[in-house]
DOKEKOL-147565 format. One line per 3 residues: number of its first residue (from 1); their letters; for each residue x, y, z of C-alpha. Coordinates in Angstrom, 1 decimal, decimal comma. Example, Ala and Ser with C-alpha at 12.3 -4.5 7.8 and 13.67 -1.06 7.14 Angstrom:
! residues 2
1) AS) 12,3:-4,5:7,8 | 13,7:-1,1:7,1;
//
This chain:
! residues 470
1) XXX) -50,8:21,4:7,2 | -51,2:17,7:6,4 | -51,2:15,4:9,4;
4) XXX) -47,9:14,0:9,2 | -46,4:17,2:9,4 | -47,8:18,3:12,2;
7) XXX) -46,9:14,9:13,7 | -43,5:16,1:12,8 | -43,4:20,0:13,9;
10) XXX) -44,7:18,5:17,1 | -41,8:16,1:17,6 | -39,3:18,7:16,6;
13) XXX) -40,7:20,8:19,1 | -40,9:18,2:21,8 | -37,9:16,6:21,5;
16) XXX) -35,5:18,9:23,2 | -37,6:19,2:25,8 | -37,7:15,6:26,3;
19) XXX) -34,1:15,6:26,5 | -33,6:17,7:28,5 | -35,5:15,9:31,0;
22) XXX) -33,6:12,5:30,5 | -30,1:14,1:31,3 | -29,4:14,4:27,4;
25) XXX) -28,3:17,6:25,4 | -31,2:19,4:23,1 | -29,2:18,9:20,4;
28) XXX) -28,7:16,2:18,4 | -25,1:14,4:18,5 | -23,3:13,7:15,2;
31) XXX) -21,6:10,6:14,4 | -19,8:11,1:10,9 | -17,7:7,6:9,5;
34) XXX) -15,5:7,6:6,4 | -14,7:4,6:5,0 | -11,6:5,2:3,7;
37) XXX) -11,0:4,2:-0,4 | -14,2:3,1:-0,5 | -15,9:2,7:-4,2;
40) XXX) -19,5:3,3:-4,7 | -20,0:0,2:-6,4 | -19,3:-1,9:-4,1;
43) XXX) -22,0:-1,6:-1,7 | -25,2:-3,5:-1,8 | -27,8:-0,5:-1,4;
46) XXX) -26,1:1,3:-4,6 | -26,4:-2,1:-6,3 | -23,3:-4,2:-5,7;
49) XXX) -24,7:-8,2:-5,5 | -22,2:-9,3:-2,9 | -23,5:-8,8:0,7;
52) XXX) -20,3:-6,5:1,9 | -22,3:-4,1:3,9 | -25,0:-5,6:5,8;
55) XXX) -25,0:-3,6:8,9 | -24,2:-0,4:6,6 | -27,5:-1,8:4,7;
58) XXX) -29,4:-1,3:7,6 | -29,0:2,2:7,7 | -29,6:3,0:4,8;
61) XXX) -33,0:1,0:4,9 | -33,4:3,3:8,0 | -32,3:6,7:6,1;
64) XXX) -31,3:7,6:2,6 | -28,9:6,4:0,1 | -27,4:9,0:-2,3;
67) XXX) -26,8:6,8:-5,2 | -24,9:9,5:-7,1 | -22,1:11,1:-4,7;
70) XXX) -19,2:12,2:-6,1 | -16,3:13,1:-4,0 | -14,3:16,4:-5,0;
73) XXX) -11,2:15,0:-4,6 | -9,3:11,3:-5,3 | -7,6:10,9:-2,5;
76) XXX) -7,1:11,3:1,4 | -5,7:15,0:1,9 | -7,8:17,3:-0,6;
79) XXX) -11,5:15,1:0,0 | -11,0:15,5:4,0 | -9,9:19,4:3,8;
82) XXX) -12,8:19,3:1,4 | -15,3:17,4:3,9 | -13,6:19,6:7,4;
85) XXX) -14,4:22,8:5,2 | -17,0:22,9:2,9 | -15,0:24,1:0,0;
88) XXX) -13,4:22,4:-3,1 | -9,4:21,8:-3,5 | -8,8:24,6:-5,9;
91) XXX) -10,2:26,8:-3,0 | -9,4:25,8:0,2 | -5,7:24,5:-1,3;
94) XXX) -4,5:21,7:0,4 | -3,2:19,2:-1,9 | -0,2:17,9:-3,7;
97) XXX) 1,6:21,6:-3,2 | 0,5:21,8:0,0 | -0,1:19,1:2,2;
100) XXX) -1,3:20,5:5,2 | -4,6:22,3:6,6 | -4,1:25,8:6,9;
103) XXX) -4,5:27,1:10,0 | -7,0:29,9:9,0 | -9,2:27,4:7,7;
106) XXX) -12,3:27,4:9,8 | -13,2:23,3:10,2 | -16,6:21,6:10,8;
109) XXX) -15,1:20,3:14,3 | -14,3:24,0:15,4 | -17,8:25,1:14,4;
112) XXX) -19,3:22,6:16,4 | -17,1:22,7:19,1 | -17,8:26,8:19,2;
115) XXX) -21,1:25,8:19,1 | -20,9:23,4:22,4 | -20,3:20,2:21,4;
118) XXX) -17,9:17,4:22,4 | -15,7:16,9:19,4 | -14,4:14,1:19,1;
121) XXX) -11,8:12,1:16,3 | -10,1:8,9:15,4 | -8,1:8,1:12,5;
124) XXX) -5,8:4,7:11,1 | -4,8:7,1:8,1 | -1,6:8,9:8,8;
127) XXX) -2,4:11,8:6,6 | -5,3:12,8:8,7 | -2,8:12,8:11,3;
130) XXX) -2,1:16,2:13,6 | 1,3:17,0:11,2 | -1,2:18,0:8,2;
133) XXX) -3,4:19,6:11,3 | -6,6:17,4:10,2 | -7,0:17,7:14,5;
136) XXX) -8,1:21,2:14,0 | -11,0:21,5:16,5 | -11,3:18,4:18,3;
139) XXX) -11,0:18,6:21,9 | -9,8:14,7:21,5 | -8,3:13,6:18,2;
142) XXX) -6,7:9,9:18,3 | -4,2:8,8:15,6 | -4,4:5,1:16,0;
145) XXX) -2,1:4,4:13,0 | 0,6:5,4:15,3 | -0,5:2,0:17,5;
148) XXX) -1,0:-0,9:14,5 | 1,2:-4,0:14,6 | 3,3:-3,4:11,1;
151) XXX) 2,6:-7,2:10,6 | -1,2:-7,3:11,3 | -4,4:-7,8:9,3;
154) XXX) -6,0:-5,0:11,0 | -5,3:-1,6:10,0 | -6,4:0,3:12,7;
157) XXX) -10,1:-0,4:13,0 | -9,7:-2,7:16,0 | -7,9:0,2:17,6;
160) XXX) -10,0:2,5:16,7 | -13,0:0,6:17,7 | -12,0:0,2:20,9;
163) XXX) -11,2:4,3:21,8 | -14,6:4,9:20,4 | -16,7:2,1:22,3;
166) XXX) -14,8:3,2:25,3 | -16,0:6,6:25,1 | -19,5:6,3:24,4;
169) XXX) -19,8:4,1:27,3 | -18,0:6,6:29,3 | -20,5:9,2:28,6;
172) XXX) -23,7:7,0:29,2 | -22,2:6,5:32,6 | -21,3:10,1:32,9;
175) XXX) -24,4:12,7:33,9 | -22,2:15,6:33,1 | -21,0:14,2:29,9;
178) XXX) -24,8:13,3:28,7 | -25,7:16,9:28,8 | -23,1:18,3:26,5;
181) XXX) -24,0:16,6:23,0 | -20,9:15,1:20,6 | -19,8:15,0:17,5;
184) XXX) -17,7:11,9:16,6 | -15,6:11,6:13,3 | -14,0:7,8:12,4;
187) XXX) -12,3:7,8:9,6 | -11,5:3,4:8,7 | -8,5:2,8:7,0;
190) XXX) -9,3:-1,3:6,1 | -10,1:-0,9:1,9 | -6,6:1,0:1,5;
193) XXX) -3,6:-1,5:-0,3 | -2,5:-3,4:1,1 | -5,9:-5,6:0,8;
196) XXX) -5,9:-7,9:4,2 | -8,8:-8,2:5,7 | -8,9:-10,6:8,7;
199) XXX) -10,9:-13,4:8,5 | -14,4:-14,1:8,3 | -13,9:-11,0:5,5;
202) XXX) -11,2:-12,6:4,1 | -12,4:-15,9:3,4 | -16,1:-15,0:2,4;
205) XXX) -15,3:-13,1:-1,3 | -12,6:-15,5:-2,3 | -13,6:-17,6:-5,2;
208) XXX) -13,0:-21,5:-4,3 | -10,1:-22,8:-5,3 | -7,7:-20,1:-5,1;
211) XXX) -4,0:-20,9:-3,9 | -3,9:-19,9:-0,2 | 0,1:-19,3:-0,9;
214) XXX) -0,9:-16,5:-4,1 | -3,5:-14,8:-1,9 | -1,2:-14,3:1,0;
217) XXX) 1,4:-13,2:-1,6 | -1,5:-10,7:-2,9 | -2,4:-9,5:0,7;
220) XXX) 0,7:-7,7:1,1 | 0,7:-6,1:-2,6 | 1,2:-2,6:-1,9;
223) XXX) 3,7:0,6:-2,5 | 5,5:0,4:-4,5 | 4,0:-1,9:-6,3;
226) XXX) 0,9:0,3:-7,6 | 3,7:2,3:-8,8 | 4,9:-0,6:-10,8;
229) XXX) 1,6:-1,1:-12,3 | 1,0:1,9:-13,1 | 4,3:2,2:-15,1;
232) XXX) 4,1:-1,0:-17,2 | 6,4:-3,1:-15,3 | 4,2:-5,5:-13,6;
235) XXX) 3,6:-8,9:-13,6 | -0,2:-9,0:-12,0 | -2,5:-11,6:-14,1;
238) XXX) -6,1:-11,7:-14,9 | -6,4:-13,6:-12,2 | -4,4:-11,8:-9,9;
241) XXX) -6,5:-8,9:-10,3 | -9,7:-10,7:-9,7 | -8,1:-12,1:-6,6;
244) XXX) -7,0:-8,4:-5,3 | -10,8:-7,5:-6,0 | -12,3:-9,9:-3,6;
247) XXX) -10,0:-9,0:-0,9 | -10,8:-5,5:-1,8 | -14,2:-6,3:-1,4;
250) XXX) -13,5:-8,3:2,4 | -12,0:-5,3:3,4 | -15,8:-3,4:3,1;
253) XXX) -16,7:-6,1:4,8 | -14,5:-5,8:7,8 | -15,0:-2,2:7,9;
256) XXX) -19,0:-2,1:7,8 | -18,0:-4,9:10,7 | -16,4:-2,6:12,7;
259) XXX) -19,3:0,5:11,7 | -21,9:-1,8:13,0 | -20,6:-2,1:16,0;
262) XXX) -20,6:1,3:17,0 | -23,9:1,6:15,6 | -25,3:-1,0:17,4;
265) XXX) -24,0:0,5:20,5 | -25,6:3,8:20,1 | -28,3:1,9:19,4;
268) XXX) -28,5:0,1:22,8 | -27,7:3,2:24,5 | -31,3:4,5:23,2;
271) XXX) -29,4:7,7:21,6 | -29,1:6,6:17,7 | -32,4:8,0:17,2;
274) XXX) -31,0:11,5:18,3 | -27,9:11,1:16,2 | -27,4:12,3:13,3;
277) XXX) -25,0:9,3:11,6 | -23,2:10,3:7,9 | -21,3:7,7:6,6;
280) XXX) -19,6:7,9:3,4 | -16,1:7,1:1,2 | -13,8:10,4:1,1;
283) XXX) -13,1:9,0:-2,4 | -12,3:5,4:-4,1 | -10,1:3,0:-6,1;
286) XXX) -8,5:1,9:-8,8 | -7,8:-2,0:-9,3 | -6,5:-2,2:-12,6;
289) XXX) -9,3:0,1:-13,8 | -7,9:2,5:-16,5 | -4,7:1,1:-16,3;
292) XXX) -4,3:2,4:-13,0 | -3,9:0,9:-9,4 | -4,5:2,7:-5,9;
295) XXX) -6,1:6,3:-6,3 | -3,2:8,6:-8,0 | -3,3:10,4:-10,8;
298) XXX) -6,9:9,8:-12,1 | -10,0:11,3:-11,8 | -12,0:8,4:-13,3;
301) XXX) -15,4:7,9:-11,8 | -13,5:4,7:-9,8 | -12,2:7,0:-7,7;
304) XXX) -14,5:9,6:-7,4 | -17,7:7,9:-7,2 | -18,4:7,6:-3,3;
307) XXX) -21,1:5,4:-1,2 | -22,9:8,1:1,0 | -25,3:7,5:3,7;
310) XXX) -27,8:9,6:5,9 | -29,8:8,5:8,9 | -31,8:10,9:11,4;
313) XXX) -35,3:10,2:11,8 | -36,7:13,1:13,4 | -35,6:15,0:9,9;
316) XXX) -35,3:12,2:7,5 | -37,8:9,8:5,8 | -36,5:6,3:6,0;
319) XXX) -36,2:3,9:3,2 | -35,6:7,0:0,5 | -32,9:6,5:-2,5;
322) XXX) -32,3:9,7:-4,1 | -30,7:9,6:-7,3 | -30,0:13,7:-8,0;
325) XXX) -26,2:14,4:-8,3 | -24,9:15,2:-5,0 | -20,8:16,1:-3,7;
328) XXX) -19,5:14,2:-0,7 | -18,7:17,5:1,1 | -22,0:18,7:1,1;
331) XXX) -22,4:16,8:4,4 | -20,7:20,2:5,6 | -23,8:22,5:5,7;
334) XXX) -26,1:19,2:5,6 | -24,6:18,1:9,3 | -24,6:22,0:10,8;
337) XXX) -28,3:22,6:9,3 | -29,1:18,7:11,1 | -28,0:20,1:14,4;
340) XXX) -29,1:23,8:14,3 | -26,2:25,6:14,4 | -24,9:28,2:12,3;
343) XXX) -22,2:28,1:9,8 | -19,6:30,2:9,9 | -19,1:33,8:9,3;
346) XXX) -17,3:35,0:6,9 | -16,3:31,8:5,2 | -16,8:30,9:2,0;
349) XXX) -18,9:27,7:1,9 | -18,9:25,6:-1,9 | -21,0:23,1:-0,6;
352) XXX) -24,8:23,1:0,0 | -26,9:20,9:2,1 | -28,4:17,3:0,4;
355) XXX) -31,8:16,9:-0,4 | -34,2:15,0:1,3 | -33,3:16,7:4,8;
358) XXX) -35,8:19,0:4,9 | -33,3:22,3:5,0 | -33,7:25,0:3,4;
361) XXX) -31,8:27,0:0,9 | -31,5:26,6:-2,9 | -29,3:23,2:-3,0;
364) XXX) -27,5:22,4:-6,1 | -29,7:22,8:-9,1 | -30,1:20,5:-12,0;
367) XXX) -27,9:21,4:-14,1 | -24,9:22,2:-11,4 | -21,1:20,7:-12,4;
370) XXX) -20,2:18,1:-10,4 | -16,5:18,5:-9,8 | -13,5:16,4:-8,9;
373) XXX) -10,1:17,8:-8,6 | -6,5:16,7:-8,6 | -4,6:19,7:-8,0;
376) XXX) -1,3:18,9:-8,9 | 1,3:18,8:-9,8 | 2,2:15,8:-7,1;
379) XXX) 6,0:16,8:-7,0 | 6,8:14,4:-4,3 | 5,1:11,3:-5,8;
382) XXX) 6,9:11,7:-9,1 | 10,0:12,3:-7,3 | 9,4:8,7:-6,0;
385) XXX) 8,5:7,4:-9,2 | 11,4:8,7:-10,8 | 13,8:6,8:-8,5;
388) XXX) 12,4:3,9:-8,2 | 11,7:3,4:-12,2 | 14,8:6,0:-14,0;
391) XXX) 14,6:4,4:-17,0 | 10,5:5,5:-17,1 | 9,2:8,9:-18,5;
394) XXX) 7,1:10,3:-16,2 | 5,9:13,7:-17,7 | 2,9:12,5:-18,7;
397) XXX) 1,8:12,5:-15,0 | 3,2:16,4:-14,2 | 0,0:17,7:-14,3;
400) XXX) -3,7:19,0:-12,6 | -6,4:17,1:-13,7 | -10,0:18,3:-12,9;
403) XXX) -12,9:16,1:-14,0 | -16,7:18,8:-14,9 | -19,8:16,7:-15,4;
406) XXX) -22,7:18,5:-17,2 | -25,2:17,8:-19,1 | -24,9:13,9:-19,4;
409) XXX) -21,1:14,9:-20,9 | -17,9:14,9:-18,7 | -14,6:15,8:-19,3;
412) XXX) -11,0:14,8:-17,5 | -9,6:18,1:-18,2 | -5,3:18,4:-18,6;
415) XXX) -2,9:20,9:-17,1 | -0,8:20,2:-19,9 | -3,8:20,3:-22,9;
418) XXX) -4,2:16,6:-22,9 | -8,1:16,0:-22,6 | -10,5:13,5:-22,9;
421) XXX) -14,4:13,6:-22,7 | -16,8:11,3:-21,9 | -21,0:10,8:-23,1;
424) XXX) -21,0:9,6:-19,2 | -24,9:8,9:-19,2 | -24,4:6,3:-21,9;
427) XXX) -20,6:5,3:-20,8 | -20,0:5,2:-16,9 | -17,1:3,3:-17,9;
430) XXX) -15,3:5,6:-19,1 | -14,0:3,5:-22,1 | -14,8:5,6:-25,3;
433) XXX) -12,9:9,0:-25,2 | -14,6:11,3:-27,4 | -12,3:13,9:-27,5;
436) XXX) -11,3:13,7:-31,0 | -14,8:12,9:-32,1 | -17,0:15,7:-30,9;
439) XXX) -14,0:18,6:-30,7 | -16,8:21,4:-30,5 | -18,1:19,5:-27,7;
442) XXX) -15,0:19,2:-26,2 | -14,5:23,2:-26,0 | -17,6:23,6:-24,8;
445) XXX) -17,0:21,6:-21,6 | -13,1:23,1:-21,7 | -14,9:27,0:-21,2;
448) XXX) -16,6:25,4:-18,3 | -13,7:24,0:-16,8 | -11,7:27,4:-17,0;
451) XXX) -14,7:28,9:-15,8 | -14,8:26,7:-12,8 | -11,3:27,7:-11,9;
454) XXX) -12,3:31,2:-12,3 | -15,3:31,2:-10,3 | -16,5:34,2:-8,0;
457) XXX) -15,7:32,5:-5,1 | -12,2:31,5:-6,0 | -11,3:34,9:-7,4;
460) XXX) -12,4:36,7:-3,9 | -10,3:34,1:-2,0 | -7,4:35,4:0,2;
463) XXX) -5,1:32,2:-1,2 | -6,3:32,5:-5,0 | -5,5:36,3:-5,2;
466) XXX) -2,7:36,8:-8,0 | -2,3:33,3:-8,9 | -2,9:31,1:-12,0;
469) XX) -6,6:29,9:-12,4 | -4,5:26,6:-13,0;
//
């Protein structure tokens, strides 16, 4: 065995023990932070060139960067259930037809609480709240969106800081408290629309120049004027849009502000070293990309490409990027494997731990899918849309959409037979449909897709028996 791994089995083996003897639990505690709406490619360690994330940086200087995560969902409900269970929408269900968690549904938190730990939760998004039972095995679970100021620039993370801080200092003071180890979940609301960040953020990625009066005006941009956009009524310039992206990009800013300082008190406490920290996007957004605006109705690589983040030293080589094609919930098994503790039995688990962590098991090969689903069709939203815009035809957004990328190829597949495919290697874009252009191509990657949605595990599941693979 080379030297530095027995450098390593030694301080595996160690470790608990010296815990033990300093009051803290043998097992490691878990912090795990979602950034809400949060684009890959807009963070400096997957090559952004403005400095949004410097304490975020830090970590992943300290751990690895996934530079291709790909959330299975586009927005807050299915990538969370997705995330809490280890399974993809079209399995585990909870989407556009049905909003809510079931309660059979076995969650990371109650796996780790069975398992001894302090669970812990804090959310400024109200559809993580306790009515779509996203509290499912916490022993605390705070819904600080119930608390912000309708007229403030912060969006919760102030709030939410300030339950978290309080708690960890609680514990450091508490003997009882050190022993038991904790997992913490944050999920920051701050790069949702409205974009307002508070300032420094919001002054430090405007252009010069820009009319204080039109910013502020932009600041509050939000439902229903996505809708707008995305129907062809509005009035939002070039300009306008570059403006919305800069305040977009100060509200990455705020909330790697807020990160950082929980980080950095873990990190005074002496116990960041014996965390395991995830932080990642649940999915991102659309500003104007594909004609779109927010994260609905799309499964364009704006929304599902996700920043994703691991740091835990006595498991985890610093300083690695790792470019294989990984799925945002595969922090599921990666974070139970990371603390030693079993998943759960008789559960069907999609996800598989992320290389570089030393676990073992097959991972996702090569040539895997990476999937994103949108498992419609949103009845409510359009329901919205139709009042607010009558005069508008809306059937062209009555659908699922599931996005399959293989083989350097990947298709937006349609509910109602409306497809498009992408050569993503040489287009990450997304701008030349090649649908019409390569039609044997295009079946191909259709079979895969029906495949997908009549996979083993999907066909044995409870909630899947007797219905439509779409």
């Amino acid at each position: 065995m080379p030297d530095v791994l027995l450098k390593r089995a030694f301080l595996l083996a160690f470790l608990p023990l010296a815990l033990a003897g300093c009051g803290e639990s043998a097992r490691p505690n878990i912090v795990l932070i979602i950034i809400d709406t949060a684009r890959g490619d807009r963070f400096p360690f997957d090559g952004y060139a403005r400095p949004t994330a410097p304490n975020l940086q830090v970590i992943a200087n300290e751990g690895v960067v996934y530079t291709q995560a790909f959330s299975p969902a586009p927005w807050t409900v299915p990538a969370h259930a997705s995330l809490f269970t280890g399974q993809y929408p079209s399995l585990h269900k909870t989407d556009c037809g049905s909003l809510r968690l079931p309660d059979e549904a076995v969650t990371l938190a109650e796996t780790l609480h069975a398992a001894g730990y302090r669970t812990v939760g804090h959310t400024a998004n109200p559809w993580l709240g306790s009515e779509y039972n996203f509290q499912q095995g916490f022993d605390t679970y705070g819904e600080t969106w119930r608390e912000v100021p309708q007229e403030g620039e912060d969006t919760g993370a102030g709030l939410t800081n300030g339950k978290v801080l309080r708690f960890l200092r609680w514990r450091a003071d508490n003997p009882d408290a050190r022993r038991q180890p904790f997992f913490l979940f944050i999920n920051y609301f701050e790069p949702h629309l409205p974009y307002h960040p508070p300032e420094p953020e919001r002054s430090r990625f405007l252009r010069p120049g820009v009319d204080p009066a039109r910013v502020k005006r932009l600041s509050r941009l939000g439902h229903p004027d996505e809708m707008r956009y995305i129907v062809g009524l509005s009035d939002l310039t070039a300009d306008d849009m570059a403006i919305l992206n800069d305040l977009y990009d100060g509200e990455i800013a705020y909330a790697d502000r807020r990160a950082g300082e929980v980080l950095s008190l873990l990190r005074d406490q002496g116990i960041l070293d014996r965390t395991i920290v995830a932080i990642a996007g649940d999915h991102g957004e659309n500003i104007g990309d594909h004609h779109m605006m927010d994260h609905k109705l799309s499964v364009h690589d704006t929304l599902l490409h996700v920043p994703l983040l691991l740091r835990y030293p006595p498991r985890i080589r610093p300083g690695q990027r790792i470019d294989a094609r990984v799925q945002m919930h595969d922090l599921y098994p990666t974070l139970l494997g990371l603390a030693g503790v079993a998943p759960p039995e008789g559960v069907t688990v999609e996800a598989v731990p992320l290389p570089g962590t030393g676990l073992p098991g097959p991972g996702r090969p090569p040539d895997a899918p990476i999937v994103g689903e949108f498992v419609g069709p949103p009845v409510e939203f359009l329901r919205v849309m139709q009042e607010l815009f009558p005069e508008r035809d809306l059937s062209r957004y009555n659908r699922t959409l599931i996005a399959l990328r293989r083989g350097g190829y990947k298709v937006q597949w349609g509910s109602d037979g409306r497809h498009a495919l992408y050569h993503i290697d040489d287009d990450p874009g997304e701008t030349n449909d090649l649908a019409a252009a390569e039609p044997d191509r295009l079946q191909d990657m259709l079979q895969q897709v029906k495949d997908w949605l009549n996979r083993p595990a999907r066909r044995a599941h409870p909630r899947n028996r007797g219905t439509s693979a779409q």
